[in-house]
C-alpha positions as a LaTeX table, in Angstrom:
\begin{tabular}{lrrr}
\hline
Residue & $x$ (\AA) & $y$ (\AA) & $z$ (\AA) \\
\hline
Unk1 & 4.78 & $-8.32$ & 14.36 \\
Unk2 & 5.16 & $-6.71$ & 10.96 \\
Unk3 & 3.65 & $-3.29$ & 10.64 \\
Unk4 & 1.89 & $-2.59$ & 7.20 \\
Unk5 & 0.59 & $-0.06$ & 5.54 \\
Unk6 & $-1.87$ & 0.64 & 2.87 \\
Unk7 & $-1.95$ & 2.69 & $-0.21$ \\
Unk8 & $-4.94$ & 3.11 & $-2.10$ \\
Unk9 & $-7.46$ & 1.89 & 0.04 \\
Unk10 & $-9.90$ & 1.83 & $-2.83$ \\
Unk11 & $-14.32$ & 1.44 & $-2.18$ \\
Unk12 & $-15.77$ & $-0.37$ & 0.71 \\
Unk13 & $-16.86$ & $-3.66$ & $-0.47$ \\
Unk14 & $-20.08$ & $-3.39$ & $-1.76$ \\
Unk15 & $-20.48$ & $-6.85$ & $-4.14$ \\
Unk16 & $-18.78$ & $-10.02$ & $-3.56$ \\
Unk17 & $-17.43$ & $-10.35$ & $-6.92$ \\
Unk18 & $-13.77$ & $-9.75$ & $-7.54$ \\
Unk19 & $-15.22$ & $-6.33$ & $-9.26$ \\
Unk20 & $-16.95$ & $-5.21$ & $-5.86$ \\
Unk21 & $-14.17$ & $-3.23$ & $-4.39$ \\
Unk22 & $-10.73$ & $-2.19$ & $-4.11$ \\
Unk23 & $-7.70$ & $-4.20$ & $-4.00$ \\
Unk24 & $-6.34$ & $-3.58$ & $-0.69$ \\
Unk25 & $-9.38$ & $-5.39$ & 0.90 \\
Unk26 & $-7.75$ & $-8.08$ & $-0.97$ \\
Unk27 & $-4.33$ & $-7.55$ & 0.50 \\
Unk28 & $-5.55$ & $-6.61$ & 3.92 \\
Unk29 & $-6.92$ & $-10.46$ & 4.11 \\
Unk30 & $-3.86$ & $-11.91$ & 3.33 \\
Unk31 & $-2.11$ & $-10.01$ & 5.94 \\
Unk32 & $-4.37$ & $-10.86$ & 8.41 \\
Unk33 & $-4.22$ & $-14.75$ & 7.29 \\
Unk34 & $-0.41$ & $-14.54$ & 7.90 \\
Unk35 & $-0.65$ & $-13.82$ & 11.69 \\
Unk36 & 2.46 & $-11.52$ & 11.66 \\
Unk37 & 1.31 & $-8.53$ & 10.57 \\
Unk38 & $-0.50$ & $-5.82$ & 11.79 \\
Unk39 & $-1.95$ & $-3.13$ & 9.31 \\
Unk40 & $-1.11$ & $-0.19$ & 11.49 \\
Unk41 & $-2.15$ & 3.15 & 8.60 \\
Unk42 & $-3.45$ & 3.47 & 5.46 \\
Unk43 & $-3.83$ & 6.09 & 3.16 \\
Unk44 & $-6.23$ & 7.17 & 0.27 \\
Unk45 & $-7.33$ & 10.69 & $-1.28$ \\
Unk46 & $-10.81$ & 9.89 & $-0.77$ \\
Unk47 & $-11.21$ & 10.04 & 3.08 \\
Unk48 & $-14.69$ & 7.88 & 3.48 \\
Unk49 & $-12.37$ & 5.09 & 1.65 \\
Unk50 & $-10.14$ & 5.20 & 3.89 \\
Unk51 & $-12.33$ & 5.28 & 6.77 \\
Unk52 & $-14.12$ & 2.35 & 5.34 \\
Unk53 & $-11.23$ & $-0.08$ & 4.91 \\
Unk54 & $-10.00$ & 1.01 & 8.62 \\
Unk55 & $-13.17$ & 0.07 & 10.60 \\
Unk56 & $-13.43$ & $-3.42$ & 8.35 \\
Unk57 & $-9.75$ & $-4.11$ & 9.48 \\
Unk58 & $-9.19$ & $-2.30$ & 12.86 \\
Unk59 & $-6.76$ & 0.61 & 11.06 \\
Unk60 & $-5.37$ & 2.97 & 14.04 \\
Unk61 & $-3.86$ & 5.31 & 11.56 \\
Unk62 & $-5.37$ & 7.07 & 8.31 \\
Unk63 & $-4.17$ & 9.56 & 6.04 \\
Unk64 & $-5.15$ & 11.48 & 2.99 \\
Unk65 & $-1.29$ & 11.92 & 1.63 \\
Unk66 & 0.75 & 8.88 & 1.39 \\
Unk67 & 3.88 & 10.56 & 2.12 \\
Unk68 & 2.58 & 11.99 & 5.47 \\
Unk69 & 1.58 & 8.64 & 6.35 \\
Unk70 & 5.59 & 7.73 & 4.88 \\
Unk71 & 7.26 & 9.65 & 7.05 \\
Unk72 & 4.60 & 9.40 & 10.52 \\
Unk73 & 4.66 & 5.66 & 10.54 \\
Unk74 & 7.39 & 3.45 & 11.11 \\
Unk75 & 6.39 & 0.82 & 8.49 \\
Unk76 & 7.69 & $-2.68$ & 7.78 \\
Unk77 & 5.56 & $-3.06$ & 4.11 \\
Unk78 & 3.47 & $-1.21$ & 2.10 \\
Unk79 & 1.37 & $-2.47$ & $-0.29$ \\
Unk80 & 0.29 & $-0.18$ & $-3.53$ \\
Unk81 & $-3.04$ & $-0.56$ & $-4.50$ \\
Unk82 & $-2.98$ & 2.33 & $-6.86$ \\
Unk83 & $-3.47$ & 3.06 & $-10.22$ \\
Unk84 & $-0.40$ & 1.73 & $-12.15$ \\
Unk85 & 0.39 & 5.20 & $-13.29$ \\
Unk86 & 1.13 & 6.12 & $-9.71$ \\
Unk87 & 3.29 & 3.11 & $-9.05$ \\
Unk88 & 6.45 & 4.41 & $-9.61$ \\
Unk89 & 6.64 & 7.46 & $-7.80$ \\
Unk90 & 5.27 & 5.56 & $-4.86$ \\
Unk91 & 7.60 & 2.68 & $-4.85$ \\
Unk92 & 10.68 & 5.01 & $-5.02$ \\
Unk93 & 8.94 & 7.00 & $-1.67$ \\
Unk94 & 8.16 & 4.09 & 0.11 \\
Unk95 & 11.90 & 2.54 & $-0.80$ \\
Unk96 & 13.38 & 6.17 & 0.24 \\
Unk97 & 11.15 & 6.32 & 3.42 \\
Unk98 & 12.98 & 3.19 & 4.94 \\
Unk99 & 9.86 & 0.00 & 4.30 \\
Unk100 & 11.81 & $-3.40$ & 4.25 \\
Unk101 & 8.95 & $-4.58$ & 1.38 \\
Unk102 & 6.95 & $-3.53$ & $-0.97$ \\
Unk103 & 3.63 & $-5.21$ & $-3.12$ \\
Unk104 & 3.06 & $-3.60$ & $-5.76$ \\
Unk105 & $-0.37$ & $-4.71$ & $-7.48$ \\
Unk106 & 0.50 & $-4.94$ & $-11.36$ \\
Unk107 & 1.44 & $-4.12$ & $-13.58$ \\
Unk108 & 4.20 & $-2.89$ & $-11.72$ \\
Unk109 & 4.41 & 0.55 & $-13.75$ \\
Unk110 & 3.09 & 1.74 & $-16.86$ \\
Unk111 & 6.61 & 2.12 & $-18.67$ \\
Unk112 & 9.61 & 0.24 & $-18.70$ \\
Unk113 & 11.47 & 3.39 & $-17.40$ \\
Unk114 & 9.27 & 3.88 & $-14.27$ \\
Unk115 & 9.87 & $-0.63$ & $-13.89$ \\
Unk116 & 13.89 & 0.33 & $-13.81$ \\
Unk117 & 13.67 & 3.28 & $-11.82$ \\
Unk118 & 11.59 & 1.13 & $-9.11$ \\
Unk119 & 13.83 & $-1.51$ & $-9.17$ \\
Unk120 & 17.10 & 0.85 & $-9.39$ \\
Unk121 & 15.77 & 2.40 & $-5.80$ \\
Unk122 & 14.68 & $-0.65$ & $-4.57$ \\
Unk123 & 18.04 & $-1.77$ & $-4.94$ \\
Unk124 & 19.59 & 0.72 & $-3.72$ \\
Unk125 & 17.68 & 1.00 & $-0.50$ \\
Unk126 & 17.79 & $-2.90$ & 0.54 \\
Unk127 & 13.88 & $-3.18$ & $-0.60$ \\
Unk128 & 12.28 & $-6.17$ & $-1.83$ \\
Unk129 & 10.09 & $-5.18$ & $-4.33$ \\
\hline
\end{tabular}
């Protein structure tokens, strides 16, 4: 079973429109579809986010910093479900912190510096990105 984790949690579903909530509800279902995966932690600054998207999908572990939950869990994949200005720093962290995967949502990063410097570490680190 591959263990996942979440970052960026995003609002509990509220609509049923593609504009109703946060990405990584999104995510989360494909996961689930798959049969081999497990979303073990997931992490968001806003804590009633995170608790939200953990009771809908059974999340042991939440956590307000992303790197805590880096460096606590022993994660497979991560998906980013933050804004794209965030992307980069978090894909290098997550490549750093040892994740065989990472899904990015897009755009992948909001210059083509932070796109080469994800890739670079990605590279460097075994990822797929």
């Amino acid at each position: 079973m591959l263990r996942v984790g979440i970052i960026g949690t995003g609002k509990r579903k509220v609509r049923g429109d593609a504009m109703g909530y946060g990405m990584a509800y999104k995510h989360a279902e494909a996961y689930v579809s798959l049969g081999n995966c497990r979303i073990v932690a997931c992490a968001d600054i806003v804590k009633e986010n995170a608790e939200a998207f953990a009771e809908v999908y059974d999340v042991p572990s939440i956590y307000l910093d992303y790197k805590e939950m880096l460096s606590e869990e022993n994660l497979d994949m991560v998906s980013i479900c933050t804004w794209p200005r965030l992307h980069s720093q978090m894909v290098i962290a997550c490549a750093k912190s040892g994740v065989r995967a990472i899904h990015c949502e897009k755009p992948m990063a909001d210059t083509w510096a932070g796109a080469k410097r994800m890739y670079a570490e990605c590279l460097k680190h075994g990822v797929q990105l």
